[in-house]
C-alpha positions as CSV (number, residue, x, y, z in Angstrom):
1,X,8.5,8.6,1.6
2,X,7.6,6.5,4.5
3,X,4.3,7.6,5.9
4,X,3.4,6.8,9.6
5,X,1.4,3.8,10.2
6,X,-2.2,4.0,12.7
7,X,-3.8,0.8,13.7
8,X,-7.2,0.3,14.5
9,X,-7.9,-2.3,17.4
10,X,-10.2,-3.5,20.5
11,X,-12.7,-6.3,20.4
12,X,-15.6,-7.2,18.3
13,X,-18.1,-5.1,16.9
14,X,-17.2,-1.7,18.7
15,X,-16.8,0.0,15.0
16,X,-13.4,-0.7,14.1
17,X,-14.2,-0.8,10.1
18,X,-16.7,1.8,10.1
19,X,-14.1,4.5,11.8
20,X,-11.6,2.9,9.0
21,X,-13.9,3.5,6.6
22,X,-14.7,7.3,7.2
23,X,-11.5,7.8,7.5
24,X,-10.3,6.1,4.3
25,X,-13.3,8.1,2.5
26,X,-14.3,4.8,0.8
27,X,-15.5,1.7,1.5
28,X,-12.9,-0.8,1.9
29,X,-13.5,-2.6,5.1
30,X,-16.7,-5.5,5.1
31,X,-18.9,-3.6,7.3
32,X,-21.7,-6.1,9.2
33,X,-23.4,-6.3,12.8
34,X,-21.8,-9.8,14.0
35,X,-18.4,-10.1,15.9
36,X,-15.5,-11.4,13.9
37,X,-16.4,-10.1,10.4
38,X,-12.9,-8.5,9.5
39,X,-10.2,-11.6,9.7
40,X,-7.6,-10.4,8.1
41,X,-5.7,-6.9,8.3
42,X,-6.7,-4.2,6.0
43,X,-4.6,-1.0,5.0
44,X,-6.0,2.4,3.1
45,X,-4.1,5.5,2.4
46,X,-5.8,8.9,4.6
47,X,-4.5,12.2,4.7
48,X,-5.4,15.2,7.9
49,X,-4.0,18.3,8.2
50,X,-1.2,17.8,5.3
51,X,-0.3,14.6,7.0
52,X,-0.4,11.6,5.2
53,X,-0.6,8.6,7.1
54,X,-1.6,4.5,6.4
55,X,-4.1,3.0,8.1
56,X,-4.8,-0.3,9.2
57,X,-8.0,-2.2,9.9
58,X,-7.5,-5.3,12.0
59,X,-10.2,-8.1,13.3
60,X,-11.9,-7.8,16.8
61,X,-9.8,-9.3,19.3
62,X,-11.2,-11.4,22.5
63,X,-7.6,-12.7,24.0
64,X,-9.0,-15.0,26.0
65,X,-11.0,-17.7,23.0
66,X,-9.9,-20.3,21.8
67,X,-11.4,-20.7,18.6
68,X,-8.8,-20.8,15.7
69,X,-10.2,-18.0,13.7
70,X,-9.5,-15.6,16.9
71,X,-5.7,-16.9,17.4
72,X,-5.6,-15.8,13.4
73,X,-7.1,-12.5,14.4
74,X,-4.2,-12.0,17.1
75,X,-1.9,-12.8,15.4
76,X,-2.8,-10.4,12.7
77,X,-3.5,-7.6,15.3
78,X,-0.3,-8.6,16.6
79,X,2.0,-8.0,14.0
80,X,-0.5,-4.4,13.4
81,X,0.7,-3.3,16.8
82,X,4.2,-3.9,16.6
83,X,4.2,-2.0,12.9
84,X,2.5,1.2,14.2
85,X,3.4,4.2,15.1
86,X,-0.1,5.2,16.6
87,X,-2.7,2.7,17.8
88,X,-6.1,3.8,17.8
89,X,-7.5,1.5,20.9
90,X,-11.5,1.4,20.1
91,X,-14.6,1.2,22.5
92,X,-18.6,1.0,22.2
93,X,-19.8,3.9,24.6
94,X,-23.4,2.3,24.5
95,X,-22.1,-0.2,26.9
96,X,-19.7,0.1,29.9
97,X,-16.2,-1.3,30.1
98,X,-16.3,-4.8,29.4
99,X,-13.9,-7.7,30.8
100,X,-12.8,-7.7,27.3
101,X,-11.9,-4.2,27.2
102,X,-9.7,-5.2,30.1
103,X,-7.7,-7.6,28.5
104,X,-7.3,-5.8,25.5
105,X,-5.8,-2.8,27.4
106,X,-3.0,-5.2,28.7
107,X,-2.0,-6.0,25.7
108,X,-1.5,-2.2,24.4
109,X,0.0,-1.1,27.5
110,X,3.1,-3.3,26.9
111,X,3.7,-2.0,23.3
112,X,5.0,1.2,24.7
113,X,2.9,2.9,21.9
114,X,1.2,6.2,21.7
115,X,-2.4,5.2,22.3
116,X,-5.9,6.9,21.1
117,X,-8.5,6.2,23.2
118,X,-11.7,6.4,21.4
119,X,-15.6,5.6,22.3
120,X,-17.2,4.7,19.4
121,X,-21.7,4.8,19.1
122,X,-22.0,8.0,20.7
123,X,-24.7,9.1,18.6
124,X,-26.6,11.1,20.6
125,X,-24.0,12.9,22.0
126,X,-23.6,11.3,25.0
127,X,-20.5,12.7,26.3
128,X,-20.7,11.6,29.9
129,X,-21.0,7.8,28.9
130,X,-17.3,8.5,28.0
131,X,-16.4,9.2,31.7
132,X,-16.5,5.3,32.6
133,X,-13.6,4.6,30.4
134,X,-11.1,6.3,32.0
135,X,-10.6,3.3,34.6
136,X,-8.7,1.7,31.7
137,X,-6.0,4.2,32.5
138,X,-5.7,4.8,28.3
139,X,-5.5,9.0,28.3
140,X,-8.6,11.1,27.4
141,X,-10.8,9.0,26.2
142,X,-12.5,10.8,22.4
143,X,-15.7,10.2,22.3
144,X,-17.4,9.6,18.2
145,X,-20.2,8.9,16.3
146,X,-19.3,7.4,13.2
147,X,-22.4,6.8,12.1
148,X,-23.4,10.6,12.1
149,X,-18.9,11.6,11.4
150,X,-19.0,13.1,14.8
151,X,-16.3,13.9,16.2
152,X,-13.6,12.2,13.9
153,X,-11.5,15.7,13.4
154,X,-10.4,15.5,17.2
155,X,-9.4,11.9,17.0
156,X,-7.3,12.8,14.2
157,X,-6.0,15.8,15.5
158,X,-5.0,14.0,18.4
159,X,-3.2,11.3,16.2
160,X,-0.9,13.4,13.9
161,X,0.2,14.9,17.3
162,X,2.7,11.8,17.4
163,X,3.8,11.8,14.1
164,X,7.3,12.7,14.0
165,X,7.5,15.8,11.5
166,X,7.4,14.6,8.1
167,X,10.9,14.9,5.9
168,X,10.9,17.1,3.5
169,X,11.4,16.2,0.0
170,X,15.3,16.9,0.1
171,X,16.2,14.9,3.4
172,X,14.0,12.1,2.0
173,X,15.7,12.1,-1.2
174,X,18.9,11.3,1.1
175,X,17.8,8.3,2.7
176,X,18.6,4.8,1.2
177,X,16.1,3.5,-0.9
178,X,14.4,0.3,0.4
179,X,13.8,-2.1,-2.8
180,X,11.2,-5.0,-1.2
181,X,11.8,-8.1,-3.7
182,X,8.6,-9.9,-3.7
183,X,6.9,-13.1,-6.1
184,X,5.8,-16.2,-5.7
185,X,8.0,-18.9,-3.8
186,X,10.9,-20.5,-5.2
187,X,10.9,-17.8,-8.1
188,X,14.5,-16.7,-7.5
189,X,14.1,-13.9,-4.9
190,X,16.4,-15.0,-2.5
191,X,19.2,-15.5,-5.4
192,X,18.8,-12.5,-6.8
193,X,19.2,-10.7,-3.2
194,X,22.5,-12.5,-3.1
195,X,23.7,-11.6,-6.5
196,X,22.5,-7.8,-6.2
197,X,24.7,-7.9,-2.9
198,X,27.7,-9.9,-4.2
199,X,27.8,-12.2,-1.5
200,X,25.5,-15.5,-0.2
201,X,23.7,-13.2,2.5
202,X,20.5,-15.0,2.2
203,X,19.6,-18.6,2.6
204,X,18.9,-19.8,-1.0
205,X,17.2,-23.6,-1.2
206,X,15.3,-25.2,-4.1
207,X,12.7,-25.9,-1.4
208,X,9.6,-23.1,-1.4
209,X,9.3,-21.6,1.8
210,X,12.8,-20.9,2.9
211,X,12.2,-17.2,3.4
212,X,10.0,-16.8,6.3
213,X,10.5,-13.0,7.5
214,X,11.2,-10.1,5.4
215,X,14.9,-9.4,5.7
216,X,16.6,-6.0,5.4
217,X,20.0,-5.8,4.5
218,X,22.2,-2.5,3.5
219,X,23.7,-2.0,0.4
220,X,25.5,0.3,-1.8
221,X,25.4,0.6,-5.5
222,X,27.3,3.4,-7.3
223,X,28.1,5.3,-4.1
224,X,24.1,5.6,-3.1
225,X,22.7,3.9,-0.5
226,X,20.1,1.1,-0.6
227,X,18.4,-1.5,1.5
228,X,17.6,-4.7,0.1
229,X,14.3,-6.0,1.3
230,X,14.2,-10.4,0.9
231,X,10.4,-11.2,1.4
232,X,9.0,-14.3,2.1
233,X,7.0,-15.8,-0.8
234,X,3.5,-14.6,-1.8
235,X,1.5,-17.7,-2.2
236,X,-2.4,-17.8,-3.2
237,X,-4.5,-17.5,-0.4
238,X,-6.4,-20.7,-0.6
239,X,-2.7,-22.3,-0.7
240,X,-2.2,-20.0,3.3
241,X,-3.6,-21.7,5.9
242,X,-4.9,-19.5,8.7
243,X,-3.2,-19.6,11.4
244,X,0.7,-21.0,10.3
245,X,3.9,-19.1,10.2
246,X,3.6,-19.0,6.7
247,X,0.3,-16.6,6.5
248,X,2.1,-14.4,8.8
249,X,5.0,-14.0,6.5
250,X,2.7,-13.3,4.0
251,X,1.6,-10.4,6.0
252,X,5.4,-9.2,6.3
253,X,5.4,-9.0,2.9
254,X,2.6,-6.9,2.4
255,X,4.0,-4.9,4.6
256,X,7.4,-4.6,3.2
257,X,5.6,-3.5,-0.3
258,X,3.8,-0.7,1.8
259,X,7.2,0.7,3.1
260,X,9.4,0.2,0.0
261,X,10.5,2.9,-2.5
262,X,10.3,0.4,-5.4
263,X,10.2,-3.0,-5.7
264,X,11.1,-5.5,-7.6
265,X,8.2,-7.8,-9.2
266,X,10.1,-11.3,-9.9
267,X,8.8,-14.0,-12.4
268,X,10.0,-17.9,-13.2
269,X,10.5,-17.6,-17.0
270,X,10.5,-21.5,-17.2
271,X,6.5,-21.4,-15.8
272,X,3.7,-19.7,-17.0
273,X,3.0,-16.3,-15.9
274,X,-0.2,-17.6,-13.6
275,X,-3.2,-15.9,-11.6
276,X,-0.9,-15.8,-8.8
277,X,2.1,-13.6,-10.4
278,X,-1.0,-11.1,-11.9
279,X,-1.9,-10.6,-8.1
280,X,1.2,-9.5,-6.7
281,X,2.2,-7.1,-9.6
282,X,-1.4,-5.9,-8.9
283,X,-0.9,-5.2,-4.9
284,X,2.3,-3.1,-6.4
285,X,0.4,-1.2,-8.7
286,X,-2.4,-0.3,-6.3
287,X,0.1,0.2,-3.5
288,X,1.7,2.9,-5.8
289,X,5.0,1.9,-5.9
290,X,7.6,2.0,-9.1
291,X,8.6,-1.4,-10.3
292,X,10.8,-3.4,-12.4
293,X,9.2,-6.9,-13.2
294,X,12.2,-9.5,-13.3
295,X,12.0,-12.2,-15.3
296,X,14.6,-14.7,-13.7
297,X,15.7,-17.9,-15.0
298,X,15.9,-16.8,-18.5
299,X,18.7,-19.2,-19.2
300,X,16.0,-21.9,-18.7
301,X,14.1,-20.7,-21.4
302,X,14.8,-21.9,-25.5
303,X,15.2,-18.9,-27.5
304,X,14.9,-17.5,-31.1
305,X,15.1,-14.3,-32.4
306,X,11.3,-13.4,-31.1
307,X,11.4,-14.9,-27.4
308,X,11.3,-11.9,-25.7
309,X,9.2,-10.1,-28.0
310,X,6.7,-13.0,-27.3
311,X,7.1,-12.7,-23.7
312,X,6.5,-9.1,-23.9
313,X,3.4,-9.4,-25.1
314,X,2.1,-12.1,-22.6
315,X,3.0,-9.5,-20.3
316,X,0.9,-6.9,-21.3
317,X,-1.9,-9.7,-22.2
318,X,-1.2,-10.3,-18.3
319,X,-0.6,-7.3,-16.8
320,X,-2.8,-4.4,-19.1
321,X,-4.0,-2.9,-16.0
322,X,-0.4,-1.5,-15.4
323,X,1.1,-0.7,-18.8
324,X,3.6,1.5,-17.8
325,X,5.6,-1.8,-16.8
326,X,9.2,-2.4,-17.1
327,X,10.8,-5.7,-17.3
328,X,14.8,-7.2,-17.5
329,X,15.7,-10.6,-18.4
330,X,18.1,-12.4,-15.7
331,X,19.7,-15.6,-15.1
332,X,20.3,-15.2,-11.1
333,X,22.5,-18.5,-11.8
334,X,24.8,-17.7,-14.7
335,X,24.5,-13.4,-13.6
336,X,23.6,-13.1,-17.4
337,X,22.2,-9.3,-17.7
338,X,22.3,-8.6,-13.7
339,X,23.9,-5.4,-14.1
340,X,20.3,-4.2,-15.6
341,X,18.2,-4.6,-12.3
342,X,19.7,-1.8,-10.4
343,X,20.3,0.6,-13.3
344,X,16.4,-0.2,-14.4
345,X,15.1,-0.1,-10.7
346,X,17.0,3.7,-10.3
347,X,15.6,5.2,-13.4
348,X,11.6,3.8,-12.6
349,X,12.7,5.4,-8.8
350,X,13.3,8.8,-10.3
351,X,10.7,8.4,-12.5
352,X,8.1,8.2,-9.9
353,X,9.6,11.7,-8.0
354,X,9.8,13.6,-11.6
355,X,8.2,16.8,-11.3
356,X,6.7,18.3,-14.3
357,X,5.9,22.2,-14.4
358,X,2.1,23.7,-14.3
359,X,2.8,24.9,-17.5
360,X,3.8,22.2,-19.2
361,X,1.2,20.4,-17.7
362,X,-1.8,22.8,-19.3
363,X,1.0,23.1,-23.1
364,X,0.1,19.6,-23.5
365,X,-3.8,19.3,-22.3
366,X,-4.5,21.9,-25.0
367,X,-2.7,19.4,-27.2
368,X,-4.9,16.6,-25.7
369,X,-7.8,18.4,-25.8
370,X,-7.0,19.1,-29.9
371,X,-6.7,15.9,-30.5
372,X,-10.2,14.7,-28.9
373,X,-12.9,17.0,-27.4
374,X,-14.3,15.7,-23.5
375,X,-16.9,13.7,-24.0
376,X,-20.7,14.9,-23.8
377,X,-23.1,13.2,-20.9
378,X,-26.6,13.7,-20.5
379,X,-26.4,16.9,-23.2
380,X,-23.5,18.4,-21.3
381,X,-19.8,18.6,-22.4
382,X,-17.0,18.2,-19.8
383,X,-14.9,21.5,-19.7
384,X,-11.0,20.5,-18.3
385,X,-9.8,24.1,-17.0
386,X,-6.2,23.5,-16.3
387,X,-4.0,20.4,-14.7
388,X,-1.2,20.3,-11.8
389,X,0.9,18.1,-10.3
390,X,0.6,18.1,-6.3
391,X,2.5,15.0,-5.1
392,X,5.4,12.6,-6.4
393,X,6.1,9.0,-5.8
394,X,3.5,8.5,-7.6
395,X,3.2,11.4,-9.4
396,X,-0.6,12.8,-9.2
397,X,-2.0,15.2,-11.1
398,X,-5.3,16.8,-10.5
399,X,-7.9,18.0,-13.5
400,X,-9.9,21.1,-12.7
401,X,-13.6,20.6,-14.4
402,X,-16.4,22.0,-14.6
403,X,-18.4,19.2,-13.5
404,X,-16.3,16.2,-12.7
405,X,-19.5,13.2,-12.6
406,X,-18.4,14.3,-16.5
407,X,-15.3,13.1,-16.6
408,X,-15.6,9.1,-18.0
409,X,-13.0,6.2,-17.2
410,X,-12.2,6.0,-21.4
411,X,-11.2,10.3,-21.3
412,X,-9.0,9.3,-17.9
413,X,-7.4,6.4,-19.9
414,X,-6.9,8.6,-22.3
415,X,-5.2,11.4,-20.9
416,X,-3.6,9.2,-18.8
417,X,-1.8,7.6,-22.2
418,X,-1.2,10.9,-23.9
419,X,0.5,12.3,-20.8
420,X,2.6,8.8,-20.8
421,X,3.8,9.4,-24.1
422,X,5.0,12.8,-23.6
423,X,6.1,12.4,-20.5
424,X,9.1,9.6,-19.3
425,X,7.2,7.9,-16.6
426,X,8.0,4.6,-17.4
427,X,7.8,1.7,-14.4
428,X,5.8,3.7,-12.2
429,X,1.8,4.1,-11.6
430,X,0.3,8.0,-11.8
431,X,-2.6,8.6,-9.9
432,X,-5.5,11.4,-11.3
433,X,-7.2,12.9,-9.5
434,X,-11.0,14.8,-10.7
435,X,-11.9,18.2,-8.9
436,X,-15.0,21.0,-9.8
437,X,-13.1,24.1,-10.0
438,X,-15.3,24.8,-7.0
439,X,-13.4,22.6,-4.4
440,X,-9.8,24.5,-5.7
């Protein structure tokens, strides 16, 4: 389900990643007292009022330099602003407006975007040192303390406000499907957009690099409707310089991961699964997307009866932090096996929306709980009182405890597996979640 997108801007060192941060409820942003610490945009998952929303972090931004880390930065804050559907415009209310504020007004005011004005540092409460701001002509302007969490649940009161209602599961379930295809350059993508679409849509050239700009195209496959999302190829980033078209395409495709309803992981089969491959399926997994990992080129490869078996097991070598992983063999080229992709990429789709009852749930943590007693830390034992499910795509399930610090990564992992091999949830992350009974 596509969730609405909130970007955080102004100029340097007016609290950008420490609102993001609250907000986020961890750490994620690179919090330090010098301009021009966050570079590159950031995104984190936040949730207000039964609204979920995506959040993005972006560097300070001072229109005016000309120093080539700043063009980077506005580039980056750029392409932030024209992706989201709130912006949250950010000020220091320890100082007055600034030229800077200024010019960073001008550049909000002409993406026709609702705007959250918000002055950031008021720590001593300091509400008429929010009064000055108005002359930006920027709405109410919210003053916060994000230091001491002041104030943060009428900023994001005031930002659902423009969320369009969010679809229920039904009219979602309607929608075509966006599939992002995403790997490393000059791993097939672009052929295997064409093939899927029975025609030459996209520009296809041995050279890496073609794709620049993630490109959408509609589709139909067995009377449903799909969109086909061509990305632009996910290099290293020592191999991105700052600055070129190339690191902004990047961006796009970080993006079209974020706002796809599965994707498609694609891999050379004549190369070595490298660092770089391990990275992207990673940015799937933790975006929390269903996948299908395509291994093109397969006619490339020499076979005997074990070559896929072999494979297979480089794979999970490779990729053991998402086991649930599902892969097909293709030849874009020859078509060998094509007719697997969208079959495979449907089934890890439903997959991630599969519902399973409360009480099936609890029928099989008794049998987990049979099988292995919670663990015992610092002489007390970890009591699970019952499961639920309370969100799909991906599934989440949350453990009611008696004391959740009790709870260890090993008895996750472990539940985690025995609920995978009861349950068909193949191709697609879960996420668990670890509550006191106390918070129900």
């Amino acid at each position: 389900m596509k969730k609405p997108l909130v970007a955080i801007v102004g100029r340097p060192n007016v609290g950008k990643s420490s609102f993001f941060n609250k907000i986020c409820g961890r750490r994620i942003s690179i919090v330090e007292d010098t301009p021009g610490v966050t570079r590159d945009r950031i995104y984190g998952d936040a949730e207000w009022t039964g609204y979920k929303f995506s959040i993005v972090d972006t560097g300070g931004l001072d229109p005016k330099s000309s120093d080539e880390f700043q063009k980077n930065i506005r580039q980056q804050a750029n392409i932030a602003i024209e992706l989201a559907d709130v912006i949250v415009f950010m000020v220091d209310g320890r100082e007055s407006v600034l030229p800077l504020d200024y010019e960073v007004s001008k550049i909000l005011r002409t993406s026709n975007k609702p705007i959250v004005l918000v002055v950031n540092k008021l720590d001593n409460n300091e509400e008429y040192n929010t009064y000055d701001f108005y002359k930006l002509g920027m709405g109410v302007p919210y003053g916060i303390s994000c230091e001491q969490s002041k104030g943060l649940g009428d900023v994001l009161d005031e930002i659902v406000k423009h969320f369009e209602k969010q679809e229920s599961e039904e009219n979602y379930a309607s929608k075509p499907k966006k599939i992002a295809i995403v790997g490393k350059p000059n791993a097939g993508k672009s052929s295997i957009t064409n093939r899927i679409l029975g025609e030459d849509r996209v520009v296809v050239s041995p050279t890496a690099g073609t794709t620049r700009d993630a490109i959408e195209i509609p589709f139909k496959f067995n009377g449903e409707e799909y969109i086909v999302v061509d990305t632009a190829g996910l290099r290293r980033q020592r191999g991105v310089e700052h600055g070129t078209v190339e690191s902004y395409s990047v961006l796009r495709s970080m993006e079209a991961i974020e706002r796809a309803d599965i994707v498609l992981i694609v891999l050379d089969a004549s190369e070595e699964i490298s660092e770089q491959d391990v990275r992207i399926a990673g940015i799937v997994h933790e975006s929390g997307k269903p996948s299908v990992v395509v291994v093109n080129k397969w006619d490339k490869v020499q076979k005997d009866t074990n070559t896929i078996e072999t494979f297979e097991n480089k794979l999970k070598d490779k990729l053991s932090f998402m086991s649930y992983f599902k892969t097909v063999y293709v030849s874009a080229l020859t078509g060998k096996r094509f007719g697997e992709i969208m079959e495979t990429a449907k089934m890890v789709y439903e997959n991630s929306n599969r519902r399973i009852t409360t009480s099936v749930l609890n029928d099989l943590l008794q049998e987990c709980l049979l099988s292995s007693e919670p663990p015992v830390r610092h002489g007390r034992r970890l009591k699970i009182m019952y499961v639920t499910q309370t969100d799909i795509h991906p599934p989440t399930f949350v453990f009611f405890v008696n004391e959740a610090a009790l709870m260890h990564f090993s008895y996750l992992r472990y539940l985690e597996n025995k609920f995978r091999a009861s349950i068909n949830l193949v191709g697609t992350p879960i996420k668990i979640v670890v509550k006191n009974t106390s918070e129900k």
